[in-house]
PQR file with spaces between the fields and no chain letter, atoms N, CA, C, O and H, PARSE charges and radii, in Angstrom:
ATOM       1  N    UNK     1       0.846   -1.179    0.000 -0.4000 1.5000
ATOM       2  CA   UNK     1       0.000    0.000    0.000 -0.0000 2.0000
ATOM       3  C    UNK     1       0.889    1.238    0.000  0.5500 1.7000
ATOM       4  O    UNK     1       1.919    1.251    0.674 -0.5500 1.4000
ATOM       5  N    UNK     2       0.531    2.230   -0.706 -0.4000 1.5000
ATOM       6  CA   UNK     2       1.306    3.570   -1.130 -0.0000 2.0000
ATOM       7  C    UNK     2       1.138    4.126    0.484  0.5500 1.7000
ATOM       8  O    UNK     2       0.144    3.853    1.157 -0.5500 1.4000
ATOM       9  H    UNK     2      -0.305    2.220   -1.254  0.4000 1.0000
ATOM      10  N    UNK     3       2.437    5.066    1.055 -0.4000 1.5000
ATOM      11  CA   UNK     3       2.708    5.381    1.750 -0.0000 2.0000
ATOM      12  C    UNK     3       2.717    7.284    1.502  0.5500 1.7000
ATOM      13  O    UNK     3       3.430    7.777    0.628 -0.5500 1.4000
ATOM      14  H    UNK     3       3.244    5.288    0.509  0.4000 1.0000
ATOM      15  N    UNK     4       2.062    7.921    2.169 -0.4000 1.5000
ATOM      16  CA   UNK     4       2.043    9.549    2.152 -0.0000 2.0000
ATOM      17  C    UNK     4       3.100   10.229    2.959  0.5500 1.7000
ATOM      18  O    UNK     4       3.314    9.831    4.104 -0.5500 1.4000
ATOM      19  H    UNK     4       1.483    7.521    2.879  0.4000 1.0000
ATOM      20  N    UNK     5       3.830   11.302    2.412 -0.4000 1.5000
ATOM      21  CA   UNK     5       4.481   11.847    3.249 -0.0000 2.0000
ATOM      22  C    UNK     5       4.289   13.551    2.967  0.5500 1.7000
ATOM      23  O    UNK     5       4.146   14.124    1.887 -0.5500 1.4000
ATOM      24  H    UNK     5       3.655   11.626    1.482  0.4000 1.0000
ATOM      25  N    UNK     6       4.335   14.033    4.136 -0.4000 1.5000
ATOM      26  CA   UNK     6       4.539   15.788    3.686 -0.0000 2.0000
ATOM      27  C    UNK     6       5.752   16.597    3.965  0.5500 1.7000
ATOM      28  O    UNK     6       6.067   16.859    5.126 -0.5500 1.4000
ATOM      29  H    UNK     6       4.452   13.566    5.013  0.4000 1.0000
ATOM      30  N    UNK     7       6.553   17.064    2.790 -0.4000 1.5000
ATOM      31  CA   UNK     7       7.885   18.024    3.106 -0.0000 2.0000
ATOM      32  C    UNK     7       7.642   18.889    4.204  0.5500 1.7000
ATOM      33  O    UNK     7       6.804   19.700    4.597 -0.5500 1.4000
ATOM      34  H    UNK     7       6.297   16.852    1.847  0.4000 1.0000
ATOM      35  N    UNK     8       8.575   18.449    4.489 -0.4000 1.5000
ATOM      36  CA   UNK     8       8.957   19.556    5.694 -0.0000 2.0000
ATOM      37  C    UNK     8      10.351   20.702    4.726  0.5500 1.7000
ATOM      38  O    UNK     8      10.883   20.432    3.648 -0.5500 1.4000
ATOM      39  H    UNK     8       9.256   17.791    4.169  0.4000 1.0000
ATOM      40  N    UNK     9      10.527   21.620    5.379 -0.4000 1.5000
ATOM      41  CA   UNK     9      11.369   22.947    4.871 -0.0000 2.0000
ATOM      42  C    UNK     9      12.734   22.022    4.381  0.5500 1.7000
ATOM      43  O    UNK     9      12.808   20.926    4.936 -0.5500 1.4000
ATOM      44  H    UNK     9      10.095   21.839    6.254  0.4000 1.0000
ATOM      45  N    UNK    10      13.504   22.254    3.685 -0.4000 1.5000
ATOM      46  CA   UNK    10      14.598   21.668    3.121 -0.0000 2.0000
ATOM      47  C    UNK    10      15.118   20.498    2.472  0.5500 1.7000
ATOM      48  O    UNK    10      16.289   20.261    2.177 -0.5500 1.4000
ATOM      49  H    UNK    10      13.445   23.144    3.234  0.4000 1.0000
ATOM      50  N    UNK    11      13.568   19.438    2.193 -0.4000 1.5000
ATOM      51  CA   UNK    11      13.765   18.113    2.068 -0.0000 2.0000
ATOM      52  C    UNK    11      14.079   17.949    0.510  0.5500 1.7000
ATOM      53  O    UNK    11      13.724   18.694   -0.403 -0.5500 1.4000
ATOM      54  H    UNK    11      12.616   19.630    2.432  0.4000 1.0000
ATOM      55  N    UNK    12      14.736   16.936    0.454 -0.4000 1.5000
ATOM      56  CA   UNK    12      14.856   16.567   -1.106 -0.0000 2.0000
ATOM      57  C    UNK    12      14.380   15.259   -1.321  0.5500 1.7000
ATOM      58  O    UNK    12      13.813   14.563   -0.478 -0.5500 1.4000
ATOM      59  H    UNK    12      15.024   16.331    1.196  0.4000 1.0000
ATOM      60  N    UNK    13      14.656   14.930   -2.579 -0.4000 1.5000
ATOM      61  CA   UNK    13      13.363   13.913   -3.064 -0.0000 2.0000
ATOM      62  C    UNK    13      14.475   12.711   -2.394  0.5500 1.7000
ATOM      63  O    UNK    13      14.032   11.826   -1.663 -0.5500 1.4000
ATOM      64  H    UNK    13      15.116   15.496   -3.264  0.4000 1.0000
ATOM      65  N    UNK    14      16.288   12.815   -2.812 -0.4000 1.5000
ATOM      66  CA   UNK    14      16.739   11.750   -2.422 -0.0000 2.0000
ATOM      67  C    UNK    14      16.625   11.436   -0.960  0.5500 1.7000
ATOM      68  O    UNK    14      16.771   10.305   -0.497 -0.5500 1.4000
ATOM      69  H    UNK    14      16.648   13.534   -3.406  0.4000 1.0000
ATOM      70  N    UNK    15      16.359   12.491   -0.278 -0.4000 1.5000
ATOM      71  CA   UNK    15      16.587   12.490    1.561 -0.0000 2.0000
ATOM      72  C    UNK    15      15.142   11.769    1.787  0.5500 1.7000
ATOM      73  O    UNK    15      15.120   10.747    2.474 -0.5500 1.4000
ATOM      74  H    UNK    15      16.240   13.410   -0.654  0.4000 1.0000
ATOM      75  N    UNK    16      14.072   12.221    1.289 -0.4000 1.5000
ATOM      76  CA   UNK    16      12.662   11.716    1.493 -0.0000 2.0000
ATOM      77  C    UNK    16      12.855    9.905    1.332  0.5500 1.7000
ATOM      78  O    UNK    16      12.299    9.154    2.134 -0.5500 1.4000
ATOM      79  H    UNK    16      14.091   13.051    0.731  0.4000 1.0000
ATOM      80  N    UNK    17      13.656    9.421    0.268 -0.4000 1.5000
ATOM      81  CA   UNK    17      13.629    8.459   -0.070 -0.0000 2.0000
ATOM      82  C    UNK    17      14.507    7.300    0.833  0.5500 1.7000
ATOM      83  O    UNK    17      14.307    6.085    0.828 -0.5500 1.4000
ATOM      84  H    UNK    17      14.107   10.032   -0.383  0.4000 1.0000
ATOM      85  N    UNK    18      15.743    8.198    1.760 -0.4000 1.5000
ATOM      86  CA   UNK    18      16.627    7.299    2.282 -0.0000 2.0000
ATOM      87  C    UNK    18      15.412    7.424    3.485  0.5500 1.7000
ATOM      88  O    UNK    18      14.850    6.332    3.566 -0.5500 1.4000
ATOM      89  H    UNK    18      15.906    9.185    1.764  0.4000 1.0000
ATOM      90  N    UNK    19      14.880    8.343    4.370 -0.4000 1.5000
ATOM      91  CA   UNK    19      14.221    8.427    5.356 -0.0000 2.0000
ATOM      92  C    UNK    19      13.063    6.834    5.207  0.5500 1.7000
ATOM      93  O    UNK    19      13.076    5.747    5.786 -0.5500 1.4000
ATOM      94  H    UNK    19      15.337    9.230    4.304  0.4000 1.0000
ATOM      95  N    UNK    20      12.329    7.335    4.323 -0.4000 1.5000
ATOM      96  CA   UNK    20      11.312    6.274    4.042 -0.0000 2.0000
ATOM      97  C    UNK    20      11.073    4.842    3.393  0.5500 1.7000
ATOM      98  O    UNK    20      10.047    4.162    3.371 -0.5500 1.4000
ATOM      99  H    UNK    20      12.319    8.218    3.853  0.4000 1.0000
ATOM     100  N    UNK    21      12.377    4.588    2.856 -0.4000 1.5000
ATOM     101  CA   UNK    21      12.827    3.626    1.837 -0.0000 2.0000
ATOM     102  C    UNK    21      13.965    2.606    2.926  0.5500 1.7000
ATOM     103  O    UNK    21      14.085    1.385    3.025 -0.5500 1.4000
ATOM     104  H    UNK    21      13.210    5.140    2.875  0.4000 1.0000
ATOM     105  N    UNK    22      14.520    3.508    3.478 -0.4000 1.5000
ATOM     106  CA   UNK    22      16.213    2.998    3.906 -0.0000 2.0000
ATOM     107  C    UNK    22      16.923    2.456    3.324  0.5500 1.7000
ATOM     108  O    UNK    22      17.683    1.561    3.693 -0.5500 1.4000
ATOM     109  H    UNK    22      14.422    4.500    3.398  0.4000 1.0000
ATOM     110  N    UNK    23      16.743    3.080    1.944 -0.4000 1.5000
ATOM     111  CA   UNK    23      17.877    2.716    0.832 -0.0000 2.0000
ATOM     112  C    UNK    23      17.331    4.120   -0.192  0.5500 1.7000
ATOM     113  O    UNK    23      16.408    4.922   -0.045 -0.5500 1.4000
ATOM     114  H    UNK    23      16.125    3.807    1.645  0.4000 1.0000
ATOM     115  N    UNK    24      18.686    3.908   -1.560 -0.4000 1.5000
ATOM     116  CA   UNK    24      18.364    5.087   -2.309 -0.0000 2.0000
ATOM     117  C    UNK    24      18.819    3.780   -3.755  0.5500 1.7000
ATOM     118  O    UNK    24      19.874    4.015   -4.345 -0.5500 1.4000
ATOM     119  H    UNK    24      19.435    3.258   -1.679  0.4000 1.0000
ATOM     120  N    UNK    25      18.167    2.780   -4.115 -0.4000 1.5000
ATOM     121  CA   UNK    25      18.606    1.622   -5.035 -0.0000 2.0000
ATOM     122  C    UNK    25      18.396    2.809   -6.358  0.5500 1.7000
ATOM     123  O    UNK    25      17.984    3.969   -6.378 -0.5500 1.4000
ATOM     124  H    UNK    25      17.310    2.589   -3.637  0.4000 1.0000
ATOM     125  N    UNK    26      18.969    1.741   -7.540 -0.4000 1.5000
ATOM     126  CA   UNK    26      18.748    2.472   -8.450 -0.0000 2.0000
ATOM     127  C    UNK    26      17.425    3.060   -9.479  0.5500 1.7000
ATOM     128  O    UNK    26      17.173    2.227  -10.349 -0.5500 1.4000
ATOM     129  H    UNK    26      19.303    0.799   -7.523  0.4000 1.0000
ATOM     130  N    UNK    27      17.023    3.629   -9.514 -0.4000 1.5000
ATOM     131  CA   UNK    27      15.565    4.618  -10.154 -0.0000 2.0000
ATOM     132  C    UNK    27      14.582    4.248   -8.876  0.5500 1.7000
ATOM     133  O    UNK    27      13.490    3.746   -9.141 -0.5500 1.4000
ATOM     134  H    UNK    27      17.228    4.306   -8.808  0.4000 1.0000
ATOM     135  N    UNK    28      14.914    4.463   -7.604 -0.4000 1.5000
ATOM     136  CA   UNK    28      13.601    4.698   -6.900 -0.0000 2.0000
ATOM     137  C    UNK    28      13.285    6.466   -6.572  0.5500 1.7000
ATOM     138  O    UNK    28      12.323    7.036   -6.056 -0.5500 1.4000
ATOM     139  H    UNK    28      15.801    4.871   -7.389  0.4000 1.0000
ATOM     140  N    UNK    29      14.275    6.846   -7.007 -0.4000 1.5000
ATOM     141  CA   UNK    29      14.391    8.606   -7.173 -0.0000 2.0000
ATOM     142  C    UNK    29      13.605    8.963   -8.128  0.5500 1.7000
ATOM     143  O    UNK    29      12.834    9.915   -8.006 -0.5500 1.4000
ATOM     144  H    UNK    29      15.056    6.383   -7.426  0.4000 1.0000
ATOM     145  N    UNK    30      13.691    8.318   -9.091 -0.4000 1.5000
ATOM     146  CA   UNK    30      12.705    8.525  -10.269 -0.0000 2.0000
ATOM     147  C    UNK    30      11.214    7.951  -10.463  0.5500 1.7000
ATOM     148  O    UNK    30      10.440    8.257  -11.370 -0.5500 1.4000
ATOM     149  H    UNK    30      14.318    7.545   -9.190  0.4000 1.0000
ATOM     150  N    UNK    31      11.031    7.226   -9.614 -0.4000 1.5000
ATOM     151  CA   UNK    31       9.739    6.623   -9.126 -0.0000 2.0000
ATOM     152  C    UNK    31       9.201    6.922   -7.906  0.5500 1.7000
ATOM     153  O    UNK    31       8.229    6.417   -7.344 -0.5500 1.4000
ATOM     154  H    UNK    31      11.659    6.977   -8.877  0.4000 1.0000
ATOM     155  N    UNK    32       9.819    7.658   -7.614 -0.4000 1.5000
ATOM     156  CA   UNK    32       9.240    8.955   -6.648 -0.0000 2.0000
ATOM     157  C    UNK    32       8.282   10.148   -7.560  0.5500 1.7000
ATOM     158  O    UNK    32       7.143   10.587   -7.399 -0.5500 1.4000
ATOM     159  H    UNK    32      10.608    8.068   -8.071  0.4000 1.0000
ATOM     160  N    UNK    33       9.161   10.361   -8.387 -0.4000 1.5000
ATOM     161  CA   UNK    33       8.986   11.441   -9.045 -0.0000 2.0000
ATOM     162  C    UNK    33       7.754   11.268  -10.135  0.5500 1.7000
ATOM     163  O    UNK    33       6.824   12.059  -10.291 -0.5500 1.4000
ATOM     164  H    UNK    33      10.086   10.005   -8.517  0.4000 1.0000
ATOM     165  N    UNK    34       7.971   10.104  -10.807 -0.4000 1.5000
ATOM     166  CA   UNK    34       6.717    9.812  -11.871 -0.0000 2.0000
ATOM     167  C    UNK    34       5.374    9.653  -10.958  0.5500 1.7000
ATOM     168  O    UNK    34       4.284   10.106  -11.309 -0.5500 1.4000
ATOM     169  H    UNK    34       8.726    9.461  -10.680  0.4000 1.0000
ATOM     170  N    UNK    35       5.660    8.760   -9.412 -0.4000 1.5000
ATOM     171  CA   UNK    35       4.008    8.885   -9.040 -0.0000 2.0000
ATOM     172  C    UNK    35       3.910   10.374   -8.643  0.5500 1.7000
ATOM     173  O    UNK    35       2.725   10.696   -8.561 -0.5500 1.4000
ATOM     174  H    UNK    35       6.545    8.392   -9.127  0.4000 1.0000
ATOM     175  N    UNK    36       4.698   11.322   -8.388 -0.4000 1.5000
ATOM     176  CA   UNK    36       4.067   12.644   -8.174 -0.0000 2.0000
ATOM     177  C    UNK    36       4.153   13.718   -9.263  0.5500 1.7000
ATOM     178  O    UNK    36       5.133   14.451   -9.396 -0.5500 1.4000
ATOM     179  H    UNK    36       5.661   11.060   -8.455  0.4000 1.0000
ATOM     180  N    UNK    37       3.020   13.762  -10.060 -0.4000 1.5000
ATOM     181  CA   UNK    37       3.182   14.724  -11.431 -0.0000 2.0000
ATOM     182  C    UNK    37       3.500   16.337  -10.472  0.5500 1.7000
ATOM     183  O    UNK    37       2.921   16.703   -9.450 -0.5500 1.4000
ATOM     184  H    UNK    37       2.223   13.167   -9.952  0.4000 1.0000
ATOM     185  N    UNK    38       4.868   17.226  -11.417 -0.4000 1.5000
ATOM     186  CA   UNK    38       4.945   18.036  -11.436 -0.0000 2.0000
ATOM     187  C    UNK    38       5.993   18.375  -10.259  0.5500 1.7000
ATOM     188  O    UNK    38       6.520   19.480  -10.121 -0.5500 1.4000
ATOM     189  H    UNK    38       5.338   16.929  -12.248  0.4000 1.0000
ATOM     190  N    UNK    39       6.231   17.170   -9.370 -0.4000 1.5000
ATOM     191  CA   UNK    39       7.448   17.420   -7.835 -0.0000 2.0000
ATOM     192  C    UNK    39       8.470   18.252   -8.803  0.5500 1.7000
ATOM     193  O    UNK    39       8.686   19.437   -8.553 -0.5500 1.4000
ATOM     194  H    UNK    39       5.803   16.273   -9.483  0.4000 1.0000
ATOM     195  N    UNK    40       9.010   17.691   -9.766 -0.4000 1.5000
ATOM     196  CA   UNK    40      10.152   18.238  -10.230 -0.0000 2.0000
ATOM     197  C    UNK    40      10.440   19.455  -10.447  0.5500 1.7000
ATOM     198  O    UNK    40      11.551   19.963  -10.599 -0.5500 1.4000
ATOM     199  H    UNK    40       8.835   16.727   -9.969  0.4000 1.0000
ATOM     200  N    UNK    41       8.874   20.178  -10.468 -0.4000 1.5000
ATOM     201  CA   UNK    41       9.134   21.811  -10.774 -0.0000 2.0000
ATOM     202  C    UNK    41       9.668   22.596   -9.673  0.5500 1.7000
ATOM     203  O    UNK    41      10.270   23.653   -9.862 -0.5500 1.4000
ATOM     204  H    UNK    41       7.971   19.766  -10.345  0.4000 1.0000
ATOM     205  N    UNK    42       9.399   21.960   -8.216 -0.4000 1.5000
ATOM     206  CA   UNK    42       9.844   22.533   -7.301 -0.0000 2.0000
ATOM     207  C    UNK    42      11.114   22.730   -7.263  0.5500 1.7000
ATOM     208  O    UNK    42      11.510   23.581   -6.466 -0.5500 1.4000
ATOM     209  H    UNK    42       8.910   21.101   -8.063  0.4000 1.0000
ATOM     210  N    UNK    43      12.162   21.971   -8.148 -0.4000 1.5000
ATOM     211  CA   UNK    43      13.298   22.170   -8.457 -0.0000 2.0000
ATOM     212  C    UNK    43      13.929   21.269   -6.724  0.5500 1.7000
ATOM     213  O    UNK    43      13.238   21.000   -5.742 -0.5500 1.4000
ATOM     214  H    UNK    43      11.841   21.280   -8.796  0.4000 1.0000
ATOM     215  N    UNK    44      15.507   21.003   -6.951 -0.4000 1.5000
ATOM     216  CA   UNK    44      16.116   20.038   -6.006 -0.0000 2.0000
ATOM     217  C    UNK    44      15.825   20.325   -4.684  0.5500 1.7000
ATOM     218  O    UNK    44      16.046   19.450   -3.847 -0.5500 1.4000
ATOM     219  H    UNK    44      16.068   21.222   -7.749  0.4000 1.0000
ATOM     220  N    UNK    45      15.234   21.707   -4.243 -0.4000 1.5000
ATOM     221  CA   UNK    45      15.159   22.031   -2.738 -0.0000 2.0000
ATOM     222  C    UNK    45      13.512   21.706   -2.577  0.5500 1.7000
ATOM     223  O    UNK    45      12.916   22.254   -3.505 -0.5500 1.4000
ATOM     224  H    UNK    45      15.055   22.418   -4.923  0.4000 1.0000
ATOM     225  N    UNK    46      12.619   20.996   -1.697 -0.4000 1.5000
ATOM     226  CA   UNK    46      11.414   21.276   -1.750 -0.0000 2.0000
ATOM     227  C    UNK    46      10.444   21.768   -0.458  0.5500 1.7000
ATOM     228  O    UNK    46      10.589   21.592    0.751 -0.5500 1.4000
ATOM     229  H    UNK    46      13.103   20.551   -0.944  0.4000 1.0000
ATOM     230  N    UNK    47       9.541   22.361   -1.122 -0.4000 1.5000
ATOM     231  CA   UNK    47       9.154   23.417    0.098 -0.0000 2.0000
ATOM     232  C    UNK    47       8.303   22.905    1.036  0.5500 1.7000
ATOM     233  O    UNK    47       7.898   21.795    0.691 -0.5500 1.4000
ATOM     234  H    UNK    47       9.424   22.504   -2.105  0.4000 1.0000
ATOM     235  N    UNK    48       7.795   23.343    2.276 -0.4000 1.5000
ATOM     236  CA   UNK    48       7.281   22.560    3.301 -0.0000 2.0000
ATOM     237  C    UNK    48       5.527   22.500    2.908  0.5500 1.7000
ATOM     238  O    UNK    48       4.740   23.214    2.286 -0.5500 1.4000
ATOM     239  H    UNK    48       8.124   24.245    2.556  0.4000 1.0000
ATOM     240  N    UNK    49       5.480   21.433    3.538 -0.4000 1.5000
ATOM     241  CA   UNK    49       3.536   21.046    3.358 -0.0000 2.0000
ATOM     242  C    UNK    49       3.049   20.332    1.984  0.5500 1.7000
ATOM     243  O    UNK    49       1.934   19.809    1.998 -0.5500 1.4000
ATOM     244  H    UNK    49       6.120   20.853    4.043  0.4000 1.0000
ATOM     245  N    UNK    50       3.772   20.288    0.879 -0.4000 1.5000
ATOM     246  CA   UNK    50       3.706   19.444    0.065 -0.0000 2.0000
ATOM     247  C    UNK    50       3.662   17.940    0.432  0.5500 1.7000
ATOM     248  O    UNK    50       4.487   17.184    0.946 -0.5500 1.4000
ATOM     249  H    UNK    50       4.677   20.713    0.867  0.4000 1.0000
ATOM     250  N    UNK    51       2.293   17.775   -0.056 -0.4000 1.5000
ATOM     251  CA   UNK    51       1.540   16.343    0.196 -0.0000 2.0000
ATOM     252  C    UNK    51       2.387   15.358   -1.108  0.5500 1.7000
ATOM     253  O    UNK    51       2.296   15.550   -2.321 -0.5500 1.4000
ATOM     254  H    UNK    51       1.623   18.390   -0.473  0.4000 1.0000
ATOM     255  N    UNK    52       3.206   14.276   -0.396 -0.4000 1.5000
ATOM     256  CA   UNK    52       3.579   13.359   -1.836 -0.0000 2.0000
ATOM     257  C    UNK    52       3.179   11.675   -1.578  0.5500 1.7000
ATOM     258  O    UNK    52       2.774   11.238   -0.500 -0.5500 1.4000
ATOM     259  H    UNK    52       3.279   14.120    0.589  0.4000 1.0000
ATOM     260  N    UNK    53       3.356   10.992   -2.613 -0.4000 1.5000
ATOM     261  CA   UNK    53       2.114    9.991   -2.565 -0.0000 2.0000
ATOM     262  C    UNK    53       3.749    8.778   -2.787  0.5500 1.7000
ATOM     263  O    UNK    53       4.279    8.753   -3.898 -0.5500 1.4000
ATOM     264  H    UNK    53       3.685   11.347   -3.489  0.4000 1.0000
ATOM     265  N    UNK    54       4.274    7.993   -1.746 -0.4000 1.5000
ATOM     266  CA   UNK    54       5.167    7.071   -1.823 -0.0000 2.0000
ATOM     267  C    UNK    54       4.923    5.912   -2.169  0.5500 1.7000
ATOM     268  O    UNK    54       4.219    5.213   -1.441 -0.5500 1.4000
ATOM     269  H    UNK    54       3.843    8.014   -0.844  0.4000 1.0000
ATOM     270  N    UNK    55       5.606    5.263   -3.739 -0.4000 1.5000
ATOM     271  CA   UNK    55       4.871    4.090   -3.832 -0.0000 2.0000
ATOM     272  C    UNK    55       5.552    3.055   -3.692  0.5500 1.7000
ATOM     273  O    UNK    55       6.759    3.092   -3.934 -0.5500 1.4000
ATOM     274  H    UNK    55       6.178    5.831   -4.331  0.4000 1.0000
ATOM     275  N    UNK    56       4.989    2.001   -3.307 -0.4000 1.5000
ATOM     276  CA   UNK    56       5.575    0.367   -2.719 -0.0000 2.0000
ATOM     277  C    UNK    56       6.554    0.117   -3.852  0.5500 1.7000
ATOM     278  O    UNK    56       6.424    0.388   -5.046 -0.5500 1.4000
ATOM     279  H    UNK    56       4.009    1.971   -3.111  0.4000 1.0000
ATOM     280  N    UNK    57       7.728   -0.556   -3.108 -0.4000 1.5000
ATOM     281  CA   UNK    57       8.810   -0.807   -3.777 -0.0000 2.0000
ATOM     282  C    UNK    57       9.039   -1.948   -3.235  0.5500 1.7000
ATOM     283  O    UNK    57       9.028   -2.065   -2.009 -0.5500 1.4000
ATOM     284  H    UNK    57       7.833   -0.776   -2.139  0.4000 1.0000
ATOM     285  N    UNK    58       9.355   -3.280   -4.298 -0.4000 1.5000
ATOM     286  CA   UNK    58       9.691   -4.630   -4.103 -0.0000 2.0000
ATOM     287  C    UNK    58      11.030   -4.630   -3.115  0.5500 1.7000
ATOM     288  O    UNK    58      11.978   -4.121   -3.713 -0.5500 1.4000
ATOM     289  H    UNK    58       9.364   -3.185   -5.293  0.4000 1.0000
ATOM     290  N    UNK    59      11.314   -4.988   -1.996 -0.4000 1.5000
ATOM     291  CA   UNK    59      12.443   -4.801   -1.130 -0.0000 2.0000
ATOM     292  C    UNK    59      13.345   -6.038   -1.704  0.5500 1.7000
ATOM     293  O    UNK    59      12.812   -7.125   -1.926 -0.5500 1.4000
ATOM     294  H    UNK    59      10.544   -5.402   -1.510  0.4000 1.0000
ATOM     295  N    UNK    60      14.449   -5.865   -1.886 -0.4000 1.5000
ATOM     296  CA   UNK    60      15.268   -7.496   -2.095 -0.0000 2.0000
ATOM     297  C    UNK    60      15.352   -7.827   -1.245  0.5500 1.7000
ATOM     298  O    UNK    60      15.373   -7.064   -0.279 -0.5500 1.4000
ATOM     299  H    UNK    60      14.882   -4.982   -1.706  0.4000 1.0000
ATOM     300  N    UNK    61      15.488   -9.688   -1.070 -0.4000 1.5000
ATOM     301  CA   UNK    61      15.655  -10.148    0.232 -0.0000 2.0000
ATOM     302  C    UNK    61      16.948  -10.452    0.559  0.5500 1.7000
ATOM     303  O    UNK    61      18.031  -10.645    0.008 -0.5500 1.4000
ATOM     304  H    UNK    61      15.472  -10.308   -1.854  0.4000 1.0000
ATOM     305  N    UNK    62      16.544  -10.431    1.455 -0.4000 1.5000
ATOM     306  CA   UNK    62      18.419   -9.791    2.505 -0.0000 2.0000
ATOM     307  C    UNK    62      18.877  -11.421    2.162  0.5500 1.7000
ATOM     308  O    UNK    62      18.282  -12.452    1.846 -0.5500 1.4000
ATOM     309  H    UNK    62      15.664  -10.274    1.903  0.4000 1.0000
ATOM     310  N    UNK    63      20.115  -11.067    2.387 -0.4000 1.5000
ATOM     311  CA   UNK    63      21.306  -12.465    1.625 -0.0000 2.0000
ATOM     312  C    UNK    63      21.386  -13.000    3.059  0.5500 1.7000
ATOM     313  O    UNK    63      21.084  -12.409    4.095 -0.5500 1.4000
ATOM     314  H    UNK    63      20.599  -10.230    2.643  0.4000 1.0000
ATOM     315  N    UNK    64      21.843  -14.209    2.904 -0.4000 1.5000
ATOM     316  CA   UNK    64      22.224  -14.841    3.985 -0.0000 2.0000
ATOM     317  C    UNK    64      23.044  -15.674    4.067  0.5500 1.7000
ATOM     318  O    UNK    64      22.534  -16.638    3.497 -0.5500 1.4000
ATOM     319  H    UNK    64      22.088  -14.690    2.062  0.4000 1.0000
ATOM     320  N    UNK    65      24.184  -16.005    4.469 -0.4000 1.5000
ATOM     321  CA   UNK    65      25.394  -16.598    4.794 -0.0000 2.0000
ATOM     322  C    UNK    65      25.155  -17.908    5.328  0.5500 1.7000
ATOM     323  O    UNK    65      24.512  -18.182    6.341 -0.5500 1.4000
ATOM     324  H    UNK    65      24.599  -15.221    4.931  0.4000 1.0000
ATOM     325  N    UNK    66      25.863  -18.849    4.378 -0.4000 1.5000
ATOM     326  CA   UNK    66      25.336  -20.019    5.472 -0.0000 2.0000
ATOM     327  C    UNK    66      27.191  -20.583    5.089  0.5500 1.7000
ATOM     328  O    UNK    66      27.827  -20.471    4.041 -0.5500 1.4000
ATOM     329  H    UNK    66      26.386  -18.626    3.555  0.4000 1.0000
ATOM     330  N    UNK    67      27.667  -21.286    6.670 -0.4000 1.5000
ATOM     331  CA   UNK    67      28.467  -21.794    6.419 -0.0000 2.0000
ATOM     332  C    UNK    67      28.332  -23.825    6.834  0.5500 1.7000
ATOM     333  O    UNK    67      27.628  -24.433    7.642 -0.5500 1.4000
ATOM     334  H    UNK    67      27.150  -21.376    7.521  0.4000 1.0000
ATOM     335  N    UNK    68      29.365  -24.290    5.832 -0.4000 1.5000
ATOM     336  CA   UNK    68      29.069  -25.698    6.258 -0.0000 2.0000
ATOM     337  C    UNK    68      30.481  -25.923    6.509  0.5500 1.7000
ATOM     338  O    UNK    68      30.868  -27.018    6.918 -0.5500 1.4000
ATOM     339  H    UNK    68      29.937  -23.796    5.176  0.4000 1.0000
């Protein structure tokens, strides 16, 4: 299920993404950006109270070490 978040003063799309993601993998910056038409105009700094709509991202599953 898509996850909502609202900027606070200074946030960027990559900081939004390590906060809420706990990772920054490759094009989830950009799939930030396509589910929210128009984030990009705000340009790299974004301003506070902006409602953005976070969408589910397949997590890889963590590796695991096995020794014999």
């Amino acid at each position: 299920m898509a996850r909502t978040y609202r900027t606070k003063e200074g946030d960027t799309a990559d900081w939004i993404c390590w906060r809420a993601y706990g990772q920054i993998t490759k094009g989830l910056v950009e799939k930030v950006l396509a589910q929210n038409a128009g984030l990009s105009s705000y340009g790299p700094v974004l301003p506070a109270g902006v409602k953005l709509t976070l969408p589910d991202i397949e997590q890889p599953a963590p590796s695991r070490r096995v020794r014999l």
